[in-house]
N, C-alpha and C positions, 0 to 999 in steps of 0.2 A: 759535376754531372753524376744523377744516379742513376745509376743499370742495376734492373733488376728479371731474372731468369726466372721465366715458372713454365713447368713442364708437369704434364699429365700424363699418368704412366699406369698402364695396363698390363698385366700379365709379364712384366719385367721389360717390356715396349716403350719407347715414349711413343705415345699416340697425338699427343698435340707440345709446340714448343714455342717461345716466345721470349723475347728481348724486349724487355721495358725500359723506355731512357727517359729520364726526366728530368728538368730542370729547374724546378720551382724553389723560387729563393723565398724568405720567410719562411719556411717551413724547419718544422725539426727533423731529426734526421727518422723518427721516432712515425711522427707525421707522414713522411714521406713512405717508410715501408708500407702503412696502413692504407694511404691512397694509392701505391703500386699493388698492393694484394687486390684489393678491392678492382683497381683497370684491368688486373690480368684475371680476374675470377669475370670480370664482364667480356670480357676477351671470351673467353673456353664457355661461356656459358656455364657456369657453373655457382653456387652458394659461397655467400662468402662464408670463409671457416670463422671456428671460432680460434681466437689465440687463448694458449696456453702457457703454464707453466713450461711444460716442454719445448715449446715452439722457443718462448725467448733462450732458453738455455744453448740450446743448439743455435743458435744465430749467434748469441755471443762467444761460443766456442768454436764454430765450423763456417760461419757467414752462409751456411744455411738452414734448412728445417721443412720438412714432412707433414704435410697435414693430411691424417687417415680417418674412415668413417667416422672415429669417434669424435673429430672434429667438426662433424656438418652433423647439421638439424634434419636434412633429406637426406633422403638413402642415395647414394653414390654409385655411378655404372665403371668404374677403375680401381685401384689398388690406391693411391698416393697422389695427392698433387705436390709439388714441391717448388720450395722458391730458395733465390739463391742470390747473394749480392756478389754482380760483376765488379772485382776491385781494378785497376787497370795501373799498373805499373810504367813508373816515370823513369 
């Protein structure tokens, strides 16, 4: 099971929040964040960002990452959207 957390944050508010779970076998794990960003940017209404150098570094360091205006093509009405891998402990 993948869970993945993305949350839209205004003014240091989260303003919108979401739990993505998903189960899709064939996929890479790689795959999987791409089409979890993508559901939860359709989710919030919002652009998908672009990934970045920064973006993977922080995921592979914190199993999350920040995407800020300089990652969207349109101008953005919040501070941050942020996604986050739910690990879940056995």
């Amino acid at each position: 099971m993948f869970k993945l957390w993305g949350k839209i944050v205004k003014k240091n508010n989260i303003v919108q929040t979401r739990v993505l779970e998903m189960n899709l076998e064939g996929l890479s794990a790689e795959e999987m964040l791409f089409k979890g960003i993508e559901d939860l940017c359709n989710h919030f209404d919002i652009a998908n960002p672009m990934w970045m150098r920064d973006n993977e570094l922080e995921m592979n360091q914190i199993n999350k990452t920040r995407f800020r205006a300089q990652h969207f093509i349109e101008e953005i009405d919040f501070d941050y959207f942020e996604i986050e891998y739910i690990v879940e402990r056995v």
